[in-house]
C-alpha positions as CSV (number, residue, x, y, z in Angstrom):
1,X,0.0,0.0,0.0
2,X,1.5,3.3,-1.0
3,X,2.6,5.8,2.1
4,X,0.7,8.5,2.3
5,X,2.1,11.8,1.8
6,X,3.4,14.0,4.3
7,X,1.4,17.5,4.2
8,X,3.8,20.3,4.1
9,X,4.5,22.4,6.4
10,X,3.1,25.8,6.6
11,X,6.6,29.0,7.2
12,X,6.2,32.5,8.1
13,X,7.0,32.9,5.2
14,X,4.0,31.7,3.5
15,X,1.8,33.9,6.0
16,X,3.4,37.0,4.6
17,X,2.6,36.0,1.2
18,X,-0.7,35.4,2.1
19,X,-1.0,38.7,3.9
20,X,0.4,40.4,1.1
21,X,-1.6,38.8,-1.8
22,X,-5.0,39.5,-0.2
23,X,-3.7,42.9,1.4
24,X,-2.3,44.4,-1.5
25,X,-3.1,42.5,-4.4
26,X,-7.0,42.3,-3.6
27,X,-6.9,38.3,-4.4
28,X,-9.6,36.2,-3.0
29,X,-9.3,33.2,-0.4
30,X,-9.4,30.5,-3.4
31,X,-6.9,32.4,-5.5
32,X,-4.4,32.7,-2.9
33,X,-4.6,29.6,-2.1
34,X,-4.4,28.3,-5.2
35,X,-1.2,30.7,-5.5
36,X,1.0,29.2,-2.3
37,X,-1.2,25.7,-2.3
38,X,-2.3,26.0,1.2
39,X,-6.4,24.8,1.8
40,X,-8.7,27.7,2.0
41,X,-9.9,26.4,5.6
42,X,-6.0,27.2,6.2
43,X,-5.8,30.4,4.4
44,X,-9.2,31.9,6.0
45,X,-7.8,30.9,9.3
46,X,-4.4,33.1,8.9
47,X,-6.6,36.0,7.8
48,X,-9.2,35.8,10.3
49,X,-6.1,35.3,13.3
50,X,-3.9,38.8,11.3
51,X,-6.9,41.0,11.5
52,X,-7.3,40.0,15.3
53,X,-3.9,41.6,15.5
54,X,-4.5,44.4,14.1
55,X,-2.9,43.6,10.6
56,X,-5.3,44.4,8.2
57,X,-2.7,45.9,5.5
58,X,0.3,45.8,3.5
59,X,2.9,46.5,4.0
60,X,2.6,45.8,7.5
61,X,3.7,48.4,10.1
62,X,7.0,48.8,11.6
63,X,8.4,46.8,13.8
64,X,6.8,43.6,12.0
65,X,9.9,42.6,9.5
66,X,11.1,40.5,12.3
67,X,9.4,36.5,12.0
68,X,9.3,35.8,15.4
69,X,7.8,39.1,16.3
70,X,5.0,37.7,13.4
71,X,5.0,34.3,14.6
72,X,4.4,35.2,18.1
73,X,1.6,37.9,17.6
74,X,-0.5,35.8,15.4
75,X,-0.4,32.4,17.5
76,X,0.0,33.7,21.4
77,X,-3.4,32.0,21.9
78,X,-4.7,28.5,20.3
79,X,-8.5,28.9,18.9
80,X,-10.5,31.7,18.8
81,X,-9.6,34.2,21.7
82,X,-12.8,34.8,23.5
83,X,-13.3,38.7,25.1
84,X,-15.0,37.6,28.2
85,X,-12.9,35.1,30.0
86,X,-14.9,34.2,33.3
87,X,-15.6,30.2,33.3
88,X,-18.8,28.1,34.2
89,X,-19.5,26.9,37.3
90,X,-18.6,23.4,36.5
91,X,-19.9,21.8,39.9
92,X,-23.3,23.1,38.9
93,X,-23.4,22.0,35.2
94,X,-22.3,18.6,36.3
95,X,-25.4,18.6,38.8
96,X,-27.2,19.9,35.8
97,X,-26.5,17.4,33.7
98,X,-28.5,14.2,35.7
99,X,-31.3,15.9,35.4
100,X,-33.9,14.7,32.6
101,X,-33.2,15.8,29.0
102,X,-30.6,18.5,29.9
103,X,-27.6,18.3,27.7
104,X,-24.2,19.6,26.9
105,X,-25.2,21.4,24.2
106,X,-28.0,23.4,26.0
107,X,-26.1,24.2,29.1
108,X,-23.3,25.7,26.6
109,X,-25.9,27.7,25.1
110,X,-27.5,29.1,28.3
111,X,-23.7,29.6,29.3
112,X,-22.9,31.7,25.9
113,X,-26.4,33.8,26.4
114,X,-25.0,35.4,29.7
115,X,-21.7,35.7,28.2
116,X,-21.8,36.4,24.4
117,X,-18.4,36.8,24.1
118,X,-17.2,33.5,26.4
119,X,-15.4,30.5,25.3
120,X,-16.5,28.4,22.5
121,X,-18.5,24.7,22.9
122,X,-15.1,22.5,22.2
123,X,-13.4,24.3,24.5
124,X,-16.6,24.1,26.6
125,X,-16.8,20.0,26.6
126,X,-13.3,20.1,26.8
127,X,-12.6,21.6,30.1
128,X,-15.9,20.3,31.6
129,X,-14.6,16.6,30.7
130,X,-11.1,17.6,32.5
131,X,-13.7,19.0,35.8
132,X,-15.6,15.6,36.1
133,X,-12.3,13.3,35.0
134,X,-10.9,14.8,38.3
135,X,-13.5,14.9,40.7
136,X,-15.0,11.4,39.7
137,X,-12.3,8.4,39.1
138,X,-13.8,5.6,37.8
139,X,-12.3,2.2,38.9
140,X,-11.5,-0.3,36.1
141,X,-11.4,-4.1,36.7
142,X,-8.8,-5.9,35.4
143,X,-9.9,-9.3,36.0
144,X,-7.1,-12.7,36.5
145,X,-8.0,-15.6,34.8
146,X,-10.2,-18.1,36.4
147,X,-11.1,-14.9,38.5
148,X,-15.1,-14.2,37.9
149,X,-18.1,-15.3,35.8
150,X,-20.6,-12.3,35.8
151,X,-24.7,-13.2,34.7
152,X,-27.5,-11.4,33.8
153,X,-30.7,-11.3,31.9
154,X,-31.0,-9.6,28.4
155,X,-33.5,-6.7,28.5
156,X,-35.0,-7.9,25.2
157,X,-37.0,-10.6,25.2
158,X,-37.8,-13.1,22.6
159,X,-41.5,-14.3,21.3
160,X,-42.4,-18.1,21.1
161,X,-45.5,-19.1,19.5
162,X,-47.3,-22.2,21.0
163,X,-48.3,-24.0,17.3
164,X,-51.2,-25.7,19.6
165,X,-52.9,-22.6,21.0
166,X,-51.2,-19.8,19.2
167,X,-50.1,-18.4,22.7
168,X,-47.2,-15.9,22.6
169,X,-44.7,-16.9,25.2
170,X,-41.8,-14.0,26.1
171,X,-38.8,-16.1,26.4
172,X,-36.3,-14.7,28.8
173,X,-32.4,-14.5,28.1
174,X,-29.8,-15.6,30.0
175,X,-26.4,-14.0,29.6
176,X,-23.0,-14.9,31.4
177,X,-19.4,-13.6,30.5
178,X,-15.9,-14.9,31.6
179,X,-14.1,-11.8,32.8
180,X,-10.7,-12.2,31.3
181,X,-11.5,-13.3,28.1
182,X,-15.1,-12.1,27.3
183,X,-16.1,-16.1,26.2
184,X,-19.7,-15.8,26.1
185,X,-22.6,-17.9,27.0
186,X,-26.2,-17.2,26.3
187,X,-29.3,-19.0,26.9
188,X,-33.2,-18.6,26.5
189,X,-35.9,-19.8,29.2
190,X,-39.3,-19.5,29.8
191,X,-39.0,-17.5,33.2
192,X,-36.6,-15.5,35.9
193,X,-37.5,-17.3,37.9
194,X,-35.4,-19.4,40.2
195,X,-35.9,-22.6,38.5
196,X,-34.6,-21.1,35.7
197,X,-32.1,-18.6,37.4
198,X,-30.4,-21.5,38.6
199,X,-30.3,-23.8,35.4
200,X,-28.9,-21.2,33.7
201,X,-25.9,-20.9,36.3
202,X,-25.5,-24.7,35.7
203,X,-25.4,-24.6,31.6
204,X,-23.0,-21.6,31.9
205,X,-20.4,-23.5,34.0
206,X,-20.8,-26.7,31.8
207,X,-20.2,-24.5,29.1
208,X,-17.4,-22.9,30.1
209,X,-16.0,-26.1,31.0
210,X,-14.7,-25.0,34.8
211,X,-15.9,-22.8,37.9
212,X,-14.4,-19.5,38.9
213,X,-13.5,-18.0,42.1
214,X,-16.6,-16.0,42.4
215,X,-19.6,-15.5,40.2
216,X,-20.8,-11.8,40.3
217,X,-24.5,-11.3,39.5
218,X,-27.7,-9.2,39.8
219,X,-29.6,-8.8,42.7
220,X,-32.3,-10.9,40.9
221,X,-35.7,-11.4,43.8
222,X,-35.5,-14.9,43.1
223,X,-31.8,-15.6,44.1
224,X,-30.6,-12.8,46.4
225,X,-33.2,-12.4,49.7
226,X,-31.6,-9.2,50.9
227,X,-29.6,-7.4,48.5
228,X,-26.8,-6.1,51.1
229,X,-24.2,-4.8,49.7
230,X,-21.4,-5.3,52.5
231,X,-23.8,-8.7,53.9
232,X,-26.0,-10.1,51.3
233,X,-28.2,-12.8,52.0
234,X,-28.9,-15.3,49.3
235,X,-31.8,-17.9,49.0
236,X,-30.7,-21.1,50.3
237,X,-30.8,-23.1,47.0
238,X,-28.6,-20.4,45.4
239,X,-26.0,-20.4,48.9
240,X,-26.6,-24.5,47.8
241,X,-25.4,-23.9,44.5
242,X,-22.4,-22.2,45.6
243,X,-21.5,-24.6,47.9
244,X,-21.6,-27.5,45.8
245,X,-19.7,-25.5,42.5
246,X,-17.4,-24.3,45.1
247,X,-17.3,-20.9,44.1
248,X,-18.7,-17.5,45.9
249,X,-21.3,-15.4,44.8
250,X,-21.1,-11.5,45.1
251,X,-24.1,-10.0,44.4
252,X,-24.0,-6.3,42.6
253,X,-25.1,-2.9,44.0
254,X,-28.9,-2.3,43.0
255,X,-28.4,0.4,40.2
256,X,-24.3,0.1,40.2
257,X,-24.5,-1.4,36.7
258,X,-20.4,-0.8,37.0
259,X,-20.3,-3.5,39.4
260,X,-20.9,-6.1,36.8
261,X,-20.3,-3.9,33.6
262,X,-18.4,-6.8,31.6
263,X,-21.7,-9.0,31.7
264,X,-23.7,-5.4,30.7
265,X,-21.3,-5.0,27.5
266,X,-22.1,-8.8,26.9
267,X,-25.9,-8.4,26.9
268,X,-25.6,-5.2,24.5
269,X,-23.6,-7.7,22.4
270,X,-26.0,-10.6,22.5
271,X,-29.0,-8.4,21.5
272,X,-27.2,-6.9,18.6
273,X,-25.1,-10.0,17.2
274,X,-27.4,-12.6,18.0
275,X,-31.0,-11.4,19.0
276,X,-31.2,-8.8,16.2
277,X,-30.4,-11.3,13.6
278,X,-33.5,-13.7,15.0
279,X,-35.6,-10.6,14.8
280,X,-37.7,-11.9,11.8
281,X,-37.9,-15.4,12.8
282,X,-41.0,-17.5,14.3
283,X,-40.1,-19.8,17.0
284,X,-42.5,-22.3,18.1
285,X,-40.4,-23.8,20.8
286,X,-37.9,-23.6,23.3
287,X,-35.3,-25.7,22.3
288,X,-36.1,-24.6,18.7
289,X,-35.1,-20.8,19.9
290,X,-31.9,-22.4,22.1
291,X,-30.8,-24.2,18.8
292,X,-30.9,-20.9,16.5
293,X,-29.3,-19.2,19.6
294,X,-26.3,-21.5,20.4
295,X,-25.2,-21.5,16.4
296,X,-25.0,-17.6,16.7
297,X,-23.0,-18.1,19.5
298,X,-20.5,-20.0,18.0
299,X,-19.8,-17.2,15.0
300,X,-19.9,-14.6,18.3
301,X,-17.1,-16.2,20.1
302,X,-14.7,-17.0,16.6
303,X,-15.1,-13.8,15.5
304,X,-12.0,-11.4,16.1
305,X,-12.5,-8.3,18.4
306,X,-11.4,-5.2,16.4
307,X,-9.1,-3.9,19.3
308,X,-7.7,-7.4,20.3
309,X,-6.6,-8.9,16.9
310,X,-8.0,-12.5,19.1
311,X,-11.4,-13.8,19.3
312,X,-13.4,-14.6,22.6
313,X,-12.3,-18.2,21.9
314,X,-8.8,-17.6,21.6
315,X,-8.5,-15.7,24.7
316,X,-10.2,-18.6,26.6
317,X,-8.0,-21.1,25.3
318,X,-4.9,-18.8,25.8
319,X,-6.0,-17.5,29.0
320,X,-8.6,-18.7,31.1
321,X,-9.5,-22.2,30.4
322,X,-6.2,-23.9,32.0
323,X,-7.1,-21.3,35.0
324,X,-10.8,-22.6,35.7
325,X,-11.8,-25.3,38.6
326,X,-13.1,-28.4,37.5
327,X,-16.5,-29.0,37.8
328,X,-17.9,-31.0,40.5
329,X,-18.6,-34.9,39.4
330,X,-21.9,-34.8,40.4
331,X,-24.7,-32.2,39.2
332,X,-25.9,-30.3,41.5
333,X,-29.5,-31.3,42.4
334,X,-32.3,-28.5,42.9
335,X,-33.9,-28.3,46.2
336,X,-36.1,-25.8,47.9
337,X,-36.5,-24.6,51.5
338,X,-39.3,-23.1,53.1
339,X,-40.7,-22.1,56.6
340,X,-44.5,-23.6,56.9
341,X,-46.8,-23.3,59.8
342,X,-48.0,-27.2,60.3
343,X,-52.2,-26.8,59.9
344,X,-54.6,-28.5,62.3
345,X,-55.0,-31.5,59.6
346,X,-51.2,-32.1,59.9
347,X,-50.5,-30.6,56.2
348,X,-48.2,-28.3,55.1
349,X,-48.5,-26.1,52.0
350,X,-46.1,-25.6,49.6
351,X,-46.8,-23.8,45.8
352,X,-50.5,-24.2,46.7
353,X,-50.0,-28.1,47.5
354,X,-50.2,-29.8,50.9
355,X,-47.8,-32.3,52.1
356,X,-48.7,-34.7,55.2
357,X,-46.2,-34.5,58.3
358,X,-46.4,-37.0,61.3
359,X,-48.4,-35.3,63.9
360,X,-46.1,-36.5,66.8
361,X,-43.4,-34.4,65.1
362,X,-45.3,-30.8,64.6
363,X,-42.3,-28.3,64.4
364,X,-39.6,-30.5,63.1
365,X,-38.2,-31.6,59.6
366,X,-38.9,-35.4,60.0
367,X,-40.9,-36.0,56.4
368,X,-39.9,-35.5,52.7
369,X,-41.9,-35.7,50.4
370,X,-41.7,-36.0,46.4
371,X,-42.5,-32.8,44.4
372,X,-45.9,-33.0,42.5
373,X,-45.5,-31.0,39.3
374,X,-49.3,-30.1,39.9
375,X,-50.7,-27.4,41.7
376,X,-53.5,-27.8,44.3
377,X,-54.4,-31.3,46.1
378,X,-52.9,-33.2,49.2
379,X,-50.1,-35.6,48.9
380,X,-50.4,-37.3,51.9
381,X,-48.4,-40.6,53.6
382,X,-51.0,-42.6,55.6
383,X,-48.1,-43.2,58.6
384,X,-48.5,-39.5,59.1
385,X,-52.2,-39.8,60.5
386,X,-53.0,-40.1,64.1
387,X,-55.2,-42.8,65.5
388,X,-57.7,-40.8,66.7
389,X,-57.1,-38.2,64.2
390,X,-56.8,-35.2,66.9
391,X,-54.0,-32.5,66.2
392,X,-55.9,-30.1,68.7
393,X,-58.0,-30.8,71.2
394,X,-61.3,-32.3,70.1
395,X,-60.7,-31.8,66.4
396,X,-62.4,-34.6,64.7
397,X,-64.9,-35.0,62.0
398,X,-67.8,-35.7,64.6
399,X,-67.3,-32.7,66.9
400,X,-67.1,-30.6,64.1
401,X,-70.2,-31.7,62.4
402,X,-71.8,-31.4,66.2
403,X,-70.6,-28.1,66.0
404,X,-72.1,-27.5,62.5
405,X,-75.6,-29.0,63.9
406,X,-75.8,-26.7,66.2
407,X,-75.5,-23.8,63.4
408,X,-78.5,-25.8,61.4
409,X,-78.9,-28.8,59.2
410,X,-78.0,-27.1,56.0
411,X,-74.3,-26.4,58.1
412,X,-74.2,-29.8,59.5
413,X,-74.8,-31.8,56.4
414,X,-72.2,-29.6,54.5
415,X,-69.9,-29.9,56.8
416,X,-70.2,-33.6,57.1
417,X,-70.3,-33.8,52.9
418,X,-67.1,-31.8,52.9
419,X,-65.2,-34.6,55.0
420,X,-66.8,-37.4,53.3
421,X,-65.9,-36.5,50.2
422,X,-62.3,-36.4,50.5
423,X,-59.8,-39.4,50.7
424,X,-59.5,-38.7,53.7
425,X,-61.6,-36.7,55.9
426,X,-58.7,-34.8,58.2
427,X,-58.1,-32.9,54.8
428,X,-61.8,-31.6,55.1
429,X,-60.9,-30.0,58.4
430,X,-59.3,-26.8,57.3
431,X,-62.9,-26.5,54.9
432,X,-65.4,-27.0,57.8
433,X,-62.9,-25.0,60.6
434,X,-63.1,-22.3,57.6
435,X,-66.9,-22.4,57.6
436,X,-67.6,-22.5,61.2
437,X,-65.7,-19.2,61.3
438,X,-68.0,-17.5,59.3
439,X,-70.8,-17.8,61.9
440,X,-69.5,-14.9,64.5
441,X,-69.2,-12.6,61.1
442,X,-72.6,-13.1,59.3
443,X,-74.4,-14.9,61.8
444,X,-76.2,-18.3,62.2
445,X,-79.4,-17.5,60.2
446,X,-77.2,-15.8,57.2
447,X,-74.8,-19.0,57.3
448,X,-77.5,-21.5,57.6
449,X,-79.4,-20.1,54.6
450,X,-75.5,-20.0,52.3
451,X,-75.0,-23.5,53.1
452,X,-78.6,-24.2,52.1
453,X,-77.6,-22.6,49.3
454,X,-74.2,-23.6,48.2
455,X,-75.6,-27.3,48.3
456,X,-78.7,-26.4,46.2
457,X,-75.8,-25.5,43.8
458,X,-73.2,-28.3,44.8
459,X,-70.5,-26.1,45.7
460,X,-69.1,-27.5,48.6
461,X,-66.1,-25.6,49.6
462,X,-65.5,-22.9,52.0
463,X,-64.6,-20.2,49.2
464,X,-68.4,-20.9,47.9
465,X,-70.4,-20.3,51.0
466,X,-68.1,-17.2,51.7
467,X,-68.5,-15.8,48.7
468,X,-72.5,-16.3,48.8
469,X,-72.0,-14.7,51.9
470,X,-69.9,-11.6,50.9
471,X,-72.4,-11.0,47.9
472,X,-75.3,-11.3,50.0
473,X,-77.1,-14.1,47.7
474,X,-78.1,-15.8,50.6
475,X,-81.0,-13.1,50.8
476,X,-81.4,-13.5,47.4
477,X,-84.7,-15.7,47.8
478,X,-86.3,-15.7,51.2
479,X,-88.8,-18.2,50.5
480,X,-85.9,-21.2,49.4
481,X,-86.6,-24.3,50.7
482,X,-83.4,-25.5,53.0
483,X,-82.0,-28.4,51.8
484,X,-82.7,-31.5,52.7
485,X,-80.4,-34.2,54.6
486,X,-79.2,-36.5,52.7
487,X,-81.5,-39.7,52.8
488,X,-80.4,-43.0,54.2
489,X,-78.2,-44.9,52.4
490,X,-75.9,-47.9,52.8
491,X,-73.3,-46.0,50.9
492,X,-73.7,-42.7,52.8
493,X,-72.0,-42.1,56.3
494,X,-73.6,-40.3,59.1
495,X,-72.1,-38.5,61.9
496,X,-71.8,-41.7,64.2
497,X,-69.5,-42.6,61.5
498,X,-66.9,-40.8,63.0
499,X,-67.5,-41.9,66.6
């Protein structure tokens, strides 16, 4: 390639013959320059800096033969020497500046209307970038090897269309970045939530083929319980997670995006290289999306980064990969913890399920039980139940339909249907406790007539009769019939059932 040339450089000497051509001769700015082969930009500049002097003729006045007297009259001040020389307040434009839609730009122009004759806008920027370079350092990681993964989700999300329904799903995605070498991971899911959260964690690592020291992330609800910065206190499957990967987790500042900003440059990344470029495409699954995702990834990391000469991949093979911990020989296995109060029918609820837990052991972690990927319904071991089936005193099916008969019949023979109908009837007692509440509320008459109702309807639940009750449809007809008991049958328990 052919060296460019070298522009000349521009004399004294070629400033007096520019002064004397326009001075004396009367030439314009494009013949003279055409005459000594300087630019006009150049030549208008020389003019405009004489006639600031004072040297708007030719010959030029005494004293002015000399070249450093010249030299040092036009150019003993760079740029455009302003009249009024009093400078900004620069504390105050800098407080100026955070608040919405002010500008650079508009503070230099309220700054030139009260002083026509101040400093121009590049010297403006320049001198307010040299005020806030001083009073605000900003701290720039330089990250070892092996040192720190950092995660985060994408902003942008990503539409999947379930072919079966036609239901738009807004896939989330799942970013994480190796410090020293920028090798990046990405990965769509249906939620943030911790599931998810901590699957992606898992793929990143088995990715990246190791574990590093510490794993920086955001202070997502779902992983971090109290984002601290000094004392954060994680969820307990998350602290799990770091236990088993052997690695620490350091949660970020809320709103310190500098605190994780190599996993914020990844996810601007990601949504141009990869996400942009699905824009126009129609997923209809997950792994269909993950597929798409993962071959964009691969072009991501082999490409060369313009001010490195070395891809992502490169750097991780040169750098970090040697560096990383080897992952644990066993995957780590998701668990849950949670706090539940232990309900009169020996149950505890979990994500709107109940699970059974031996009623000599209220208060302690004695059961386990399998997850049910179902919501609602009790899951209950038949060793958990008592004999007499009495967590409190005199909880048992037949005091607390004696308890309904005294309300009415209508009560009593809901109360009874509600226990008979389950498999087994201690999961009826949080219903009929439930309904028997009602009764200080709304009263006996009002409670009597909702059950008579509710059963006319066959809605046998405690969420029916209260909701009869809060909408007042038990007044609805006054002249309703109460239900009748239900007749005798060899198939159909009574209370001395349950003595």
């Amino acid at each position: 390639m052919p060296r460019r040339k070298q522009a000349r450089r521009t004399t004294v000497k070629d400033i007096r013959s520019i002064l004397r051509l326009t001075f004396d001769q009367g030439l314009s700015v494009r013949e003279v320059s055409k005459r000594v082969k300087i630019s006009k930009t150049t030549v208008s500049a020389y003019l405009y800096r004489a006639r600031e002097a004072g040297l708007s003729r030719w010959p030029l006045p005494p004293g002015h033969e000399d070249d450093a007297t010249l030299e040092q009259l036009l150019f003993r001040r760079a740029g455009r020497p302003p009249l009024d020389l009093s400078e900004p307040d620069w504390g105050k434009v800098a407080r100026e500046l955070k608040r919405k839609g002010v500008t650079l730009t508009l503070l230099w122009q309220e700054y030139r209307a009260a002083h026509p004759d101040g400093y121009g806008f590049t010297w403006f920027c320049d001198r307010f970038a040299a005020f806030r370079k001083k009073t605000s350092a900003t701290f720039r990681n330089r990250y070892e090897a092996g040192a720190v993964m950092q995660t985060d989700y994408a902003g942008q999300t990503v539409p999947i269309v379930d072919p079966a329904t036609g239901t738009v799903h807004a896939a989330q995605i799942f970013v994480a970045v190796l410090g020293a070498s920028s090798y990046t991971f990405a990965l769509a899911s249906l939620s943030q939530k911790l599931p998810d959260w901590i699957d992606g964690q898992m793929r990143a690592l088995a990715f990246f083929g190791g574990v590093t020291d510490s794993l920086v992330c955001d202070n997502l609800k779902a992983a971090v319980a109290k984002a601290l910065w000094f004392e954060p206190t994680l969820n307990a499957t998350f602290e799990a997670f770091a236990e088993h990967y052997d690695t620490t987790i350091l949660p970020a500042r809320s709103r310190k995006p500098r605190d994780k900003a190599k996993v914020e440059g990844a996810v601007l990344i990601v949504e141009r290289w990869i996400l942009a470029r699905l824009r126009n495409r129609t997923f209809f699954s997950l792994a269909q999306l993950n597929a798409a995702i993962a071959e964009l990834l691969e072009d991501l990391n082999n490409r060369p980064m313009r001010h490195i000469g070395k891809s992502r991949r490169e750097l991780f093979e040169e750098l970090e990969k040697a560096a990383l911990k080897p992952l644990p020989y066993t995957p780590f296995e998701y668990a849950e913890w949670k706090t539940a109060k232990v309900h009169p029918d020996y149950h505890v609820e979990v994500d709107k399920t109940f699970y059974s837990v031996p009623h000599c052991f209220i208060g302690r972690r004695v059961a386990s039980h399998m997850r049910r990927s179902q919501r609602s319904g009790h899951v209950t071991v038949a060793a958990h139940m008592p004999k007499t089936h009495q967590h409190y005193a005199n909880t048992t099916p037949a005091n607390l339909v004696e308890r309904a008969g005294r309300i009415g019949l209508n009560t009593a023979t809901l109360v009874e249907r509600l226990m008979r109908e389950r498999r087994h009837p201690q999961q009826g007692y949080r219903a009929a406790m439930g309904i028997l509440s009602l009764s200080p509320r709304y009263g006996r008459e009002r409670l009597e007539a909702a059950c008579a109702r509710a059963l006319t309807i066959n809605a046998l639940s405690y969420s029916s009769v209260n909701a009869i009750l809060k909408s007042g449809l038990d007044r609805a007809d006054p002249m309703a019939e109460p239900a009748k008991p239900a007749p005798a049958h060899k198939n159909i328990r009574g209370s001395a059932y349950y003595q």
